[in-house]
C-alpha positions in Angstrom: -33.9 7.6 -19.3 -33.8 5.6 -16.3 -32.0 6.3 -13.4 -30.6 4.4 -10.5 -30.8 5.3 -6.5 -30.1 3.9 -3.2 -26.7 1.9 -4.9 -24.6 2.4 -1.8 -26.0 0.2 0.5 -24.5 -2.4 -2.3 -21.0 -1.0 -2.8 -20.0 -1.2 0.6 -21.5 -4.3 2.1 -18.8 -6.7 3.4 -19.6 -9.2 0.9 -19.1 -6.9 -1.8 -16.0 -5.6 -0.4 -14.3 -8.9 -0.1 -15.5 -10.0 -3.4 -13.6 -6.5 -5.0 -10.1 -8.0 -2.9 -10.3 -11.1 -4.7 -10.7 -9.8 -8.0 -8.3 -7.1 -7.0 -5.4 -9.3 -6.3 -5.4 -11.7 -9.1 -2.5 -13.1 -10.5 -0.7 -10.4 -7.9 -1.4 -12.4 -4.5 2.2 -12.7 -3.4 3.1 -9.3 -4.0 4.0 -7.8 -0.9 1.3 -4.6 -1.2 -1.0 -7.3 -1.2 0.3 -10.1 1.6 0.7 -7.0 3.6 -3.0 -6.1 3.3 -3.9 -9.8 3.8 -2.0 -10.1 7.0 -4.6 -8.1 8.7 -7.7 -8.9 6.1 -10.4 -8.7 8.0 -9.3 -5.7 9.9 -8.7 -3.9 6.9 -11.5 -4.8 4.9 -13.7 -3.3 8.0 -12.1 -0.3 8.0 -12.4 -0.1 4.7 -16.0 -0.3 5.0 -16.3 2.1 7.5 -14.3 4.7 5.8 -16.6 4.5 3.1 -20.1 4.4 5.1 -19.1 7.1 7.0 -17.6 8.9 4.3 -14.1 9.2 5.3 -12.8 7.3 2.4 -9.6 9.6 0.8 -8.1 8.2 -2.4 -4.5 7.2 -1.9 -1.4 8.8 -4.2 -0.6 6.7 -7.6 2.7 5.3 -8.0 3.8 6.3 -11.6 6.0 4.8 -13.8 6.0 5.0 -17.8 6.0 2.0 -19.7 6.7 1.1 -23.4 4.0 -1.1 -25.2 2.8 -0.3 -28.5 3.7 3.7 -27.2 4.3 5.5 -24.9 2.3 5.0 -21.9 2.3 7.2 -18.9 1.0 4.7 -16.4 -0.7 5.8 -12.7 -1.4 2.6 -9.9 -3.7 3.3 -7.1 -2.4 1.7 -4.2 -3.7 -1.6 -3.6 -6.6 -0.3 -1.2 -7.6 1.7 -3.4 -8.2 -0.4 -6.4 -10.2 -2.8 -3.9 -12.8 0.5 -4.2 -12.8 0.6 -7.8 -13.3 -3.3 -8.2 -16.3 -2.6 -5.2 -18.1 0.6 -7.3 -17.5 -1.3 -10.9 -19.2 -4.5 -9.5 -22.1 -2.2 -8.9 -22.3 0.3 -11.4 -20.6 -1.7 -14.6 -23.9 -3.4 -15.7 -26.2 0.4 -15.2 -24.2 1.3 -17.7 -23.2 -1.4 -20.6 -26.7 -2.0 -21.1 -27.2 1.5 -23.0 -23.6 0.9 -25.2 -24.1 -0.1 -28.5 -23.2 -3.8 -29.8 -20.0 -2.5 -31.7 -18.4 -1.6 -28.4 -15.0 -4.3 -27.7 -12.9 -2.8 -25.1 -13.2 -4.0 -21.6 -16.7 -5.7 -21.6 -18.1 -9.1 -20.8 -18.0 -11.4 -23.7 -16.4 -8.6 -26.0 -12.6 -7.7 -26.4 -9.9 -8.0 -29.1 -10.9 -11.5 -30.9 -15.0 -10.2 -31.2 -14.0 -7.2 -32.2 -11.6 -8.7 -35.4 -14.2 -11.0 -35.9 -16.9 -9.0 -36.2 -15.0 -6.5 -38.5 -14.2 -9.5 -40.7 -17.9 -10.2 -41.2 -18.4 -6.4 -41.8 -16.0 -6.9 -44.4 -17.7 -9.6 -46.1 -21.1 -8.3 -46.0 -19.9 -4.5 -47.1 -18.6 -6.1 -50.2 -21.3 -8.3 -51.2 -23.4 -5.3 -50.5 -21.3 -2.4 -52.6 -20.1 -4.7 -55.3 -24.3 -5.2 -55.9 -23.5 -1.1 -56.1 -20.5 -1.5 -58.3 -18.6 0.6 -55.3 -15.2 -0.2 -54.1 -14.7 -0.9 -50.5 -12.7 2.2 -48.2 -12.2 2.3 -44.4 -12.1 5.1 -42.3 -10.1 4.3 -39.3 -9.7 7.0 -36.7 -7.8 7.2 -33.1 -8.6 9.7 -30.4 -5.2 12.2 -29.5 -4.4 11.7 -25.8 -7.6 9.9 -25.1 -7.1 9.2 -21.4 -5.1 12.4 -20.8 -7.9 14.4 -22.4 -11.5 12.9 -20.4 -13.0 16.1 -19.3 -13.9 15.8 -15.8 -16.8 18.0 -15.5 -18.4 16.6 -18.8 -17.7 12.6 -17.4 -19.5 13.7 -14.2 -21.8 14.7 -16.0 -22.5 11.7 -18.2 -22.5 9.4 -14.8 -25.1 12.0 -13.1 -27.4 11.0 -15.5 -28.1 7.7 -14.4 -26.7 7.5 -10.8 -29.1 9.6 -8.5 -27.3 8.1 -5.2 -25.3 11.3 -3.6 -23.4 9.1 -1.6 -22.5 7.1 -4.7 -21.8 10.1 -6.1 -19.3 11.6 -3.9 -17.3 8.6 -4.6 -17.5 8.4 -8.0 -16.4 12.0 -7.6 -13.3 11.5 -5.0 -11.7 8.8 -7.8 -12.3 10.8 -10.7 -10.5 14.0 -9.2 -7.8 11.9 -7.5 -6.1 12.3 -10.9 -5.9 15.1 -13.6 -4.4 18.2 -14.8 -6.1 21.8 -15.8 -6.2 22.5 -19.4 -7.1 26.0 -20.4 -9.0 27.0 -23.7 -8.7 29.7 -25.9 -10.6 31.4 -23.7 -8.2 31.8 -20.5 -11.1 31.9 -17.9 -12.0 28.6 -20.0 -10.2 26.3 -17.8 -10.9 22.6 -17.5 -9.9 19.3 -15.0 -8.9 16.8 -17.4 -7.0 13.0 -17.6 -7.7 9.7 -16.2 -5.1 7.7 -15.2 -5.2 4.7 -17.6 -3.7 2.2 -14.4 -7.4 2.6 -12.8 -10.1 -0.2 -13.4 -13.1 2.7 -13.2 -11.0 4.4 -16.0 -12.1 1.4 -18.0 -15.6 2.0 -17.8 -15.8 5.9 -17.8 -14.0 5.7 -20.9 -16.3 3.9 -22.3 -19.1 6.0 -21.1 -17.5 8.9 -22.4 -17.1 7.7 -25.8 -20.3 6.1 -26.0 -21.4 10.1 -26.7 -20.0 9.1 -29.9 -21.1 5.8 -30.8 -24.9 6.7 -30.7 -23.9 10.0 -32.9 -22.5 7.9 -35.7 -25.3 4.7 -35.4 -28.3 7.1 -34.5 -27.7 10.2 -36.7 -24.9 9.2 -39.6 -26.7 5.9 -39.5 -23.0 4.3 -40.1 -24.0 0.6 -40.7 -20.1 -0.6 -40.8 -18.9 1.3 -37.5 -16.9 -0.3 -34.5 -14.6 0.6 -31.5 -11.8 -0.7 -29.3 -11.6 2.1 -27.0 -10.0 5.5 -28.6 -9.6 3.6 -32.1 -12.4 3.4 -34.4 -13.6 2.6 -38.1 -16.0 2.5 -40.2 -16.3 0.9 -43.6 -18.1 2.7 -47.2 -17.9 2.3 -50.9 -17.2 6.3 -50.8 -13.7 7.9 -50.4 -15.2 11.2 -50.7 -18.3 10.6 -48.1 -15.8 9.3 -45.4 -13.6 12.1 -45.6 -16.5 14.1 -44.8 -17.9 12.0 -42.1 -14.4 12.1 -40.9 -14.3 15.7 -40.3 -17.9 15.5 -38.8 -17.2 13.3 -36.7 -13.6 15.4 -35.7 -16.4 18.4 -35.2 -18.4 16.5 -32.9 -15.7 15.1 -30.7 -14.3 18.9 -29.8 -17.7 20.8 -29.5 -19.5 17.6 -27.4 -16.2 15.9 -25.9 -13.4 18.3 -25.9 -11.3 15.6 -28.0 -9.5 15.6 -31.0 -8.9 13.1 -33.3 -5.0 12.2 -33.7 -4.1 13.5 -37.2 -1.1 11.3 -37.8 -3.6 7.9 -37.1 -6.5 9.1 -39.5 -6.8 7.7 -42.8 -8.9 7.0 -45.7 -8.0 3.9 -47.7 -8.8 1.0 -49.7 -9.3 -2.3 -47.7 -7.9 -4.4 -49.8 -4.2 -3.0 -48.8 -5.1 -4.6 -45.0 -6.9 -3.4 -42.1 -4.2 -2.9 -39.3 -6.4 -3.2 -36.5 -6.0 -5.2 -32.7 -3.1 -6.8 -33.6 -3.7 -7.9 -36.9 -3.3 -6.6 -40.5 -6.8 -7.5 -41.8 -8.2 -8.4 -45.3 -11.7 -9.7 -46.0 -10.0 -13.6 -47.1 -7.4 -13.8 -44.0 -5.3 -11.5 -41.6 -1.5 -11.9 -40.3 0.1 -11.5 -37.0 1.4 -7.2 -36.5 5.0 -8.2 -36.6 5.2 -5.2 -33.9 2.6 -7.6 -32.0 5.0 -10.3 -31.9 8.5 -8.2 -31.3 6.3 -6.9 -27.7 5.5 -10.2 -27.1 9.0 -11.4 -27.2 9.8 -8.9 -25.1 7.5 -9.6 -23.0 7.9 -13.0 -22.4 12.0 -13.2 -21.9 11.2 -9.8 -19.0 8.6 -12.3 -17.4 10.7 -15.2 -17.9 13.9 -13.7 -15.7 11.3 -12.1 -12.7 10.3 -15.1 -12.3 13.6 -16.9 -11.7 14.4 -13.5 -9.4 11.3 -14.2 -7.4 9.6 -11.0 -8.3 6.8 -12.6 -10.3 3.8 -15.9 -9.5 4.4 -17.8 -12.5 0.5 -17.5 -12.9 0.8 -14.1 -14.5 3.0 -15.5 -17.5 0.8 -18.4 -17.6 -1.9 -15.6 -18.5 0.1 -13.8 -20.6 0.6 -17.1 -23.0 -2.6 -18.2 -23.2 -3.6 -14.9 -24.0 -1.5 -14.6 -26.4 -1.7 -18.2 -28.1 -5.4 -17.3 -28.6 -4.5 -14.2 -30.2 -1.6 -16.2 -32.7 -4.2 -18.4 -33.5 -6.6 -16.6 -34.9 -3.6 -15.7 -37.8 -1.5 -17.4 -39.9 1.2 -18.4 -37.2 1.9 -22.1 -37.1 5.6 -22.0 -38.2 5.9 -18.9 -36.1 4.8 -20.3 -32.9 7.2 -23.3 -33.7 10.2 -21.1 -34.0 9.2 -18.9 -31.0 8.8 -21.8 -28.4 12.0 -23.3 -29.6 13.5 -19.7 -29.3 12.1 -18.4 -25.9 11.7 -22.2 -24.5 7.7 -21.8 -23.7 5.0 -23.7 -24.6 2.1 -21.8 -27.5 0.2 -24.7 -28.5 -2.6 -25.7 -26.6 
């Protein structure tokens, strides 16, 4: 394996630094955390430097708040400084890392996300049934979500996976003041078994060091199942065979796996074994191998969504840019479905614009 040394130099240069307060305050610039750390930007950005070549550097406290999406989401935000040094390490570090992740993995990557991810499964569909109905098989999926995935992240074990590759102490000891800036202790069956765990899902790094940590998984299931029909969005996963029996046993491998390598557990209420041709509810879609359809819970969010943007704005709390985003985003998403007479009623309705 190939490992990586004298990074630091590259996280904190000035050049870097500024470049991770750019990307840092997108579509958030007239927030006042952020025109307060502009006022003095230069000054700031220096001492942020210094902090960090000199080792000084403390993680700030995360403001938490709980919001409600698709769940229940217990939500930490680094202060603004702070997230200027996870945008700085990612900018370094990110690439080290994707390069080992299998093709299959959507969430938070370049040229990846939600609409690859449906895509690709669509032609998994396709090619699974040309393939088993050859066979004379029937087409099942096995779709799987991780319990608490964030809240779960062993810390010792990510530090571990990281440690691996990164040989830079200094880089190191930073990745290892933002990973224990946040967590709890979880104790085992054993009581002298106890464990720093959770990640606060708010954090940019927690983007990638989930996926590092559930990478463990995806070469298990390509490199020693040899699952042909696998992919994964983050903590949700599925794979695709003409055997209901098989993938209820690969489902409780895999369950075996994630607690004696990962500590995790597979949420027992969002594992299932079914037929594809009821739908694939999966990203936002329900999914079949001919078309998919909008997740009518998909759209109630988005209305939602769109009115609480709407009235910030008008209040002044919110740059216009960020429901901008939030459209386009979304029209891309609406597109991809069945949703013309939808989108006509929900412009007329909410008094935006979703065609492009």
């Amino acid at each position: 394996m190939k490992t990586y040394r004298n990074l630091f130099d590259q996280v904190y240069s000035f050049k870097n630094i500024y470049g991770a307060y750019l990307n840092a305050r997108k579509c958030k610039r007239y927030r006042g955390y952020v025109l307060d750390f502009s006022w003095h930007l230069e000054e700031n950005l220096l001492e942020l430097q210094n902090q960090l070549l000199n080792q000084t550097y403390k993680h700030g406290d995360y403001n938490e708040f709980i919001i409600y999406d698709a769940k229940k989401r217990h939500i930490k935000a680094a202060p603004f400084k702070d997230r200027i040094v996870h945008h700085a390490l990612c900018n370094v570090i990110e690439s080290i890392f994707d390069k080992g992740f299998i093709y299959d993995s959507y969430a938070c990557r370049k040229e990846k996300g939600t609409q690859h991810a449906v895509k690709r499964l669509e032609l998994f569909l396709r090619s699974a049934k040309a393939s088993m109905a050859i066979n004379g098989g029937n087409m099942y999926c096995l779709q799987c979500d991780i319990s608490k995935y964030f809240d779960n992240i062993d810390h010792k074990e990510l530090k571990s996976l990281l440690t691996k590759k990164i040989k830079d102490q200094q880089v190191e000891w930073l990745l290892e003041s933002i990973i224990d800036s946040s967590g709890t202790l979880s104790f085992g069956e054993d009581l002298f078994d106890n464990r720093r765990v959770g990640i606060p899902i708010g954090n940019l790094t927690s983007q990638l060091f989930a996926n590092i940590y559930l990478n463990e998984l995806d070469q298990f299931v390509k490199h020693q199942l040899h699952e042909k029909y696998y992919l994964r969005y983050m903590d949700d996963f599925l794979i695709l065979g003409s055997n209901k029996k098989e993938l209820h046993k690969t489902k409780k491998i895999i369950n075996s796996f994630l607690w004696s390598r990962l500590r995790l557990r597979m949420n027992p209420k969002k594992v299932h074994v079914y037929p594809v041709n009821i739908g694939i509810d999966f990203l936002g879609y329900r999914i079949w191998i001919t078309h998919k359809l909008l997740r009518k819970s998909t759209v109630k969010r988005f209305i939602k969504r769109t009115r609480k943007y709407s009235k910030n704005i008008q209040k002044g709390k919110m740059d216009i840019v960020e429901l901008d985003n939030s459209l386009q985003s979304w029209i891309l998403y609406a597109k991809e479905g069945r949703s013309w007479k939808l989108r006509e009623d929900l412009q007329k309705r909410l008094k935006v614009s979703l065609f492009l």
